[in-house]
N, C-alpha and C positions, 0 to 999 in steps of 0.2 A: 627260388626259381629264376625271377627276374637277374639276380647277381651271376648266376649261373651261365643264363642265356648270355648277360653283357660281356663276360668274360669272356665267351667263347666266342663272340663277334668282333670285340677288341684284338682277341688272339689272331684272328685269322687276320682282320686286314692289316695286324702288322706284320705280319707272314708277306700279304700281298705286298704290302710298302717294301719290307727287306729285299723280294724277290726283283722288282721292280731296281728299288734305288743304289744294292749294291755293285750291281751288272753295270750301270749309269754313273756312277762314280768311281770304279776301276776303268769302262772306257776312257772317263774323261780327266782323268788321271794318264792314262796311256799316251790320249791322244796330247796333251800338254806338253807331255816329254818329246813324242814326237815330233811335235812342231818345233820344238826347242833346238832338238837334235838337226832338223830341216832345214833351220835359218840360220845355226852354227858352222854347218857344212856350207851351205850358199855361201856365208859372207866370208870361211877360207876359203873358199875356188876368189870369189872377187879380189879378196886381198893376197891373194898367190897372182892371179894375173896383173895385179899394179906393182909388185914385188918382183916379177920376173927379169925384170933385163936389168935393176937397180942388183937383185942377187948377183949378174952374171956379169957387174961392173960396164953396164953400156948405157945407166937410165942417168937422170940426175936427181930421180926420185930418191928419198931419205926413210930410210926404210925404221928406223927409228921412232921418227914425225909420224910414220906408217902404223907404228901397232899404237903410240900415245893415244892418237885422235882416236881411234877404234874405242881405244877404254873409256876414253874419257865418252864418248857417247853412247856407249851399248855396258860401258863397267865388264868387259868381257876381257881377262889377260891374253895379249898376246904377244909371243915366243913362235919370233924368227932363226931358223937353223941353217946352215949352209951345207953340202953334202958329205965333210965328215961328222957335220952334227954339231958343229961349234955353232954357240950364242951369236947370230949379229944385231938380234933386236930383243929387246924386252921392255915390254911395257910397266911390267912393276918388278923392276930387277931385286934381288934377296942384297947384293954390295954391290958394287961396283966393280967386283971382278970380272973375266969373261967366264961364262960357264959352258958345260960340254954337256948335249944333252943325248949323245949318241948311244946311251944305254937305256933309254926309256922306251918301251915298247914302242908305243904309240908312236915317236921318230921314225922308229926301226923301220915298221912298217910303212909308216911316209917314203921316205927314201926310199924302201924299196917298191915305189910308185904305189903304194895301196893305199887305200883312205881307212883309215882308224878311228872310231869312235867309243867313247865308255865311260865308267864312273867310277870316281878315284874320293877317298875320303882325303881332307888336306887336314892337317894337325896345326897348322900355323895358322891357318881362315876359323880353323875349327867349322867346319861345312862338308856339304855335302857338293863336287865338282863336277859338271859333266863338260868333259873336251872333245873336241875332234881337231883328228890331225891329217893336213893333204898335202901331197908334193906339190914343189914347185917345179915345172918342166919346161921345156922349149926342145920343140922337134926330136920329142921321146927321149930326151934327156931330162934326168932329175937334176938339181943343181941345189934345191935344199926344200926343205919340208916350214910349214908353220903349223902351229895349233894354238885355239883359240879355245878357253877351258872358261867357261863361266858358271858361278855359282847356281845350283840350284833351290836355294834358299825362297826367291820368288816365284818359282814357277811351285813349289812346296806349300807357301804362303795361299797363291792362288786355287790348287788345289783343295787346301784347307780350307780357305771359306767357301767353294764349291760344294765342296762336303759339309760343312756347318748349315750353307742353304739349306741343302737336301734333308739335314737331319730337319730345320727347321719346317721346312714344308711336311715331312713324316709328322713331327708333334702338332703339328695345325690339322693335318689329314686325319691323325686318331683323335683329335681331342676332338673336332668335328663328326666323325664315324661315331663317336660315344655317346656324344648328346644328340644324333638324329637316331641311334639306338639306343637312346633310353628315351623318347621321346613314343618308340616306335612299339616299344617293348612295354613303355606302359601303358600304351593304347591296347596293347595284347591282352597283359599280365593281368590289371585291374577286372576287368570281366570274369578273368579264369579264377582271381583269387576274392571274389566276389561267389562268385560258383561254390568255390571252396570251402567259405564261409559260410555260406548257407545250407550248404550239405553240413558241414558241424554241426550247427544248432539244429538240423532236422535230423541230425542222427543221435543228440544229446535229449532228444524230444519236444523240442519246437515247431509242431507240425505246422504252425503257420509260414516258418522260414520260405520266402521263394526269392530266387537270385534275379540284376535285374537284365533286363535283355537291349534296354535302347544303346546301349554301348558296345564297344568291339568290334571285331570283322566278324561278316556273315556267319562262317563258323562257329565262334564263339557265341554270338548271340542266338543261333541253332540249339550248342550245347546247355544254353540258359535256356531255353525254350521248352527242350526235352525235358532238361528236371524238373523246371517244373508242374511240368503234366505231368511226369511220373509223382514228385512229390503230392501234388495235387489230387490222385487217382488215392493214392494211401492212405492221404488225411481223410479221404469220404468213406476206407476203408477203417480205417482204424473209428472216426467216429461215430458210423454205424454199429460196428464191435460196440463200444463201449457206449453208445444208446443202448442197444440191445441188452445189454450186462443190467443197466441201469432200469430201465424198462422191467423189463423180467422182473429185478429184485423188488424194485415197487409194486410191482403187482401178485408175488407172491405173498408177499405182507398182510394181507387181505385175509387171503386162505388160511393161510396159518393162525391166524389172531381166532378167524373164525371155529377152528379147528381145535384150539386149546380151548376154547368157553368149552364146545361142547363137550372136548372130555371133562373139563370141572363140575360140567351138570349133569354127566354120566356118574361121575364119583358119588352122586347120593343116591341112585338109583342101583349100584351094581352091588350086592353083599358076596364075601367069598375071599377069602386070602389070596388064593391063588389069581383071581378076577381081579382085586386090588393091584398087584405086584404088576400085570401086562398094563394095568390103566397106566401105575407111576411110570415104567419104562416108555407106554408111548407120550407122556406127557414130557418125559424128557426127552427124548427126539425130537418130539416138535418146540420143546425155546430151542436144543441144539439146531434146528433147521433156523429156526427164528434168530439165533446170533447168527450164523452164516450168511444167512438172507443179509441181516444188516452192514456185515465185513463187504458185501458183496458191492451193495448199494454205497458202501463210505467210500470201497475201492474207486469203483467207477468213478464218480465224484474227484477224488484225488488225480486220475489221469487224466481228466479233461482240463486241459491246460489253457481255453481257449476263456474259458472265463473264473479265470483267477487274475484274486484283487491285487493290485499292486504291491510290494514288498514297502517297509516303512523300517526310519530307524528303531526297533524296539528295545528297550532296559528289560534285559535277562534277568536280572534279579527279580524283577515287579511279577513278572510272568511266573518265573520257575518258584518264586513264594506263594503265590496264588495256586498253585497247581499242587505244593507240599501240603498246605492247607485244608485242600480238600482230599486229600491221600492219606492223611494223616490218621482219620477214625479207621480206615479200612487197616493199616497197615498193625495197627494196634489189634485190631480185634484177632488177627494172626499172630498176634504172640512179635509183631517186630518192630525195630527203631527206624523212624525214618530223618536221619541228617541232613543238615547242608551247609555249602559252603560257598557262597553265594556274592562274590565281590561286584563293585559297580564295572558292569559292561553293560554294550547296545552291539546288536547287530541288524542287520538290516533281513526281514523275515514276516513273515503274515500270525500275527499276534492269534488266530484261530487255528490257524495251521499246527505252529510252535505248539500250543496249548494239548492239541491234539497228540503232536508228537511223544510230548510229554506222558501225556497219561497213558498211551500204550506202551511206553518203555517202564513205567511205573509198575503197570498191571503185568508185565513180563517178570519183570523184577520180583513179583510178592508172587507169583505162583513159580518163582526157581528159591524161591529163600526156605527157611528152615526155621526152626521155633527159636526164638530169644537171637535171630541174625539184625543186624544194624543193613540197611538201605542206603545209600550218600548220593546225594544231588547237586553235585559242583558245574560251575562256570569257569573258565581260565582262559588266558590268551593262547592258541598254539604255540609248539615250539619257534617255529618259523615266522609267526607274527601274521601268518597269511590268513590264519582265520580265527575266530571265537569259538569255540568249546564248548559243549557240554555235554558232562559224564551223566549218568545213569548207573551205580555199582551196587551189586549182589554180592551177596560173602554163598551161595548156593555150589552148588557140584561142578558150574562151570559146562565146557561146550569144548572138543577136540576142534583145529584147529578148519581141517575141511565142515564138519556140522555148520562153524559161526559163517564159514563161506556161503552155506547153500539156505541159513536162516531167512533174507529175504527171499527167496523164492515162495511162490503164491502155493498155499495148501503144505510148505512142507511142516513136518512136525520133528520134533527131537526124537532121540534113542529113549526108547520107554524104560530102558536096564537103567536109567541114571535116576529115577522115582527112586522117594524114601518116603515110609509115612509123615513125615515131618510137611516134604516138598513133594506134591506131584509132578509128575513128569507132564510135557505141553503135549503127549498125545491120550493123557488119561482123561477118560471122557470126565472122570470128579474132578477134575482139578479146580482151584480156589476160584478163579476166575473166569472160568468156562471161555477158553481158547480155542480158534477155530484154525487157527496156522493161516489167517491173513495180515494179522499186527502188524509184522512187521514189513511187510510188502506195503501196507498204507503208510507205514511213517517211510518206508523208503521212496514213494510218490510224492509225499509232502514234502520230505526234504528237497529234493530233486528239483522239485516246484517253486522252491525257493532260494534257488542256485546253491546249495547245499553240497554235505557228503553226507552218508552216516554208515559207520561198520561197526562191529562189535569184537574187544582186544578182552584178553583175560587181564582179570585184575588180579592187583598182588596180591597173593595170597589164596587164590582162587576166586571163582565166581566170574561173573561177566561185567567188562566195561562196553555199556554202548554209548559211544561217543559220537555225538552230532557236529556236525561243523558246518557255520553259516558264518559270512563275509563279513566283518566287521563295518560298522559304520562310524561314518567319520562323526565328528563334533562331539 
């Protein structure tokens, strides 16, 4: 935005500067030749009245000595004519012959008493000429004409570094207009992209983010002011929210615990087939409420951003083997392999967090797998080198392309048509691992938590990859 604004401030006042300097340097271009043209004329009127009676044979003036001196002081040719227009004077003659200058306009009109002025290219000067030509008279008689043709080479010259001024004042006017707008602009800019900034991270879920306000124009430090009362009003909203989530779930725990003894010491009291089969149904509702409760309470936990522990460099391998380890009896007792492949990386991640990650893409994993399926647990650099990797792969039925989209969403569940006795489907209430359809919404809180990504690709061959991705760490 900043480059934007300076461009379009640069733009204009060299608009202003053009509008200004090129009207100022055509006048005074004009005005140069004019004057040129003004003191050309004058000094043929003077040198026509010292010329006049020496033309008309009555002066002892030397009309000759007449135009010399002229050139030699002013560098101005002058060419004296008599009234059929023959040469009697030339100051910078072409030979020594007499020459006839009665066909050159500019004579023409002399003689016939007008004053003649204009601009002639000369091929021998290689220049550019401007002459005037004025009779010479006595009592409304012509008797011969002169003209005095001077280069305009210098008055060209003069123009020219008039103009070179100008340009140079225009590049000091913008190069000046630039640095008191950007000076001016990032007095603006910084506050707004400050703003900007913390509206990111409070829209990435940074609820602490607030922008700051001692900088800027009024405005600006207004619009910093606002957000952050609005941000401020959200975070007490949102952290109430997720007290309460938190609250509730803990205190549901209670009930529920209390609620399963007593159906277990209902169990030796009730005789009855039919009385048996509603006790096991309601016993199983209540651990189903009983994991929900706890999805509910981990969630909570995972969104509150405000006290999470710092991220550290941690070795992926160390962690993601410790985590195989204890996966390992479970995964077996299902009939499955669990692999890996597990090269030396570090990424920078909350060793608790990660941990957790882990195990609920595990337990995903062994409740979409299938009898005699292999499990694989890799680490890898990304493609792009931007982040560190790691898979989670299922050889199981896999996930259509919008389902793996809406996976993190809180409470949802899979298509129940994709169960085989082998694999439950994540909305069967038997499945291996008794899923509540919040898994994956907490490892997407954790991830997130630790400047992460994580989404789920189909792997080759079917089944699901979920793939985490946390920032590499240097060293």
């Amino acid at each position: 935005m900043r480059r934007r604004l300076l461009l379009s401030y640069l733009a204009l006042t060299l608009l202003v500067l053009i509008v200004l300097e090129v009207p100022l340097a055509i006048a005074y271009r004009d005005r140069a030749r004019d004057q040129l043209t003004t003191g050309l004329q004058r000094d043929a009127f003077v040198l026509a009245a010292f010329g006049e009676d020496a033309i008309q044979g009555n002066g002892q003036m030397d009309l000759q000595q007449l135009a010399t001196s002229y050139q030699d002081r002013t560098g101005g040719r002058v060419v004296i004519v008599d009234a059929s227009g023959t040469a009697v004077a030339d100051s910078d003659p072409i030979d020594s012959q007499t020459h006839s200058f009665g066909d050159r306009p500019e004579f023409q009109a002399a003689l016939d008493n007008q004053v003649a002025t204009g601009t002639r290219y000369s091929e021998s000067l290689d220049t550019e000429l401007l002459y005037v030509a004025v009779p010479i008279t006595s009592g409304g008689d012509v008797y011969g004409a002169i003209r005095i043709s001077f280069s305009t080479a210098q008055v060209e010259a003069r123009i020219r570094r008039y103009w070179l001024a100008l340009l140079g004042i225009g590049v000091i006017s913008l190069v000046a207009a630039g640095l008191l707008a950007e000076v001016v602009f990032r007095w603006v800019t910084r506050p707004l992209l400050a703003v900007r900034d913390a509206a990111g991270r409070f829209g990435s879920g940074d609820l602490a983010a607030r922008a700051p306000i001692a900088t800027g124009p009024p405005e600006v430090r207004e619009l910093a002011d606002s957000f952050n009362t609005m941000a401020g009003r959200l975070d007490e909203l949102v952290q109430a929210q997720q007290a309460f989530v938190a609250d509730a779930s803990h205190q549901l725990r209670t009930p529920l615990t209390a609620l399963r003894l007593r159906l277990e010491n209902l169990e030796q009291e009730i005789s009855g087939e039919e009385a048996s089969e509603d006790l096991d149904a309601a016993r199983t509702e209540t651990r189903r409420l009983s994991r929900l409760v706890d999805g509910l309470l981990t969630l909570a936990r995972a969104d509150r951003r405000t006290d999470n522990a710092e991220r550290t460099a941690v070795a992926l391998d160390q962690v993601l083997a410790e985590r195989i380890e204890s996966w390992q009896p479970v995964a077996e007792e299902f009939g499955l392999s669990l692999v890996s492949d597990l090269p030396r990386l570090r990424a920078l991640a909350t060793p608790d967090r990660l941990a957790q990650v882990v195990d609920n893409l595990l337990a995903n994993a062994i409740d979409a797998s299938r009898l005699g399926d292999r499990l694989t647990v890799a680490a890898r650099p990304s493609a792009d080198r931007r982040w560190v990797e790691v898979h989670v792969v299922d050889e199981g039925p896999g996930m259509p392309a919008d389902q793996r989209r809406r996976a993190f969403d809180r409470f949802w569940r899979g298509d129940p048509t994709a169960a085989t006795p082998e694999a439950p489907a994540a909305t069967d209430e038997g499945s291996r691992l008794g899923g509540t359809g919040l898994g994956l919404a907490i490892v997407r809180q954790l991830v997130l938590a630790d400047g992460g990504e994580v989404e789920l690709e189909e792997a080759p061959g079917g089944g699901i990859d979920a793939v985490v991705r946390l920032v590499p760490a240097s060293g």
